[in-house]
C-alpha positions, 0 to 999 in steps of 0.5 A: 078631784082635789079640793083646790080644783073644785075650788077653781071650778066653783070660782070659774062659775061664780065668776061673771068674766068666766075666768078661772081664780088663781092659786096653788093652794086652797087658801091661795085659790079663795083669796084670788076669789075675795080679791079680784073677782068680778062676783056679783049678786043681782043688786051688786053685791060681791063676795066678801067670805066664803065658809066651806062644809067639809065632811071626812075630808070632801067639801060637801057644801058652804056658804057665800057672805056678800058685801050686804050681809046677805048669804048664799048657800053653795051647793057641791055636785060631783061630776063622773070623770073629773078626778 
């Protein structure tokens, strides 16, 4: 699975709408999600950053930077099939 793809997945679970982030390109596919998506934390807070760890080429995890300053760790997990 390509990164971008595991982007677009990602997004589509963090998105509250259920829709997929727009994009080509990993920096395409991350700025649909700061800009326009309906992502909130349980006190309303939405995405403002997002840092990805990526280990001998693989995204292997990162972190979410709300609007209130807090963080949320993201977590990868590869599914079989999906390549």
């Amino acid at each position: 699975m390509t990164i971008v793809k595991a982007l677009k997945k990602l997004g589509k679970k963090l998105n509250t709408g259920g829709t997929e982030p727009t994009g080509k390109t990993i920096a395409g596919v991350l700025a649909s999600i700061e800009s326009g998506f309906n992502i909130t934390g349980a006190t309303g807070a939405h995405v403002t950053a997002i840092e990805l760890e990526v280990t001998e080429g693989v995204v292997t995890g990162g972190t979410a930077t709300l609007s209130d300053d807090s963080t949320v760790e993201i977590t990868v997990t590869t599914a079989g099939g999906d390549d």
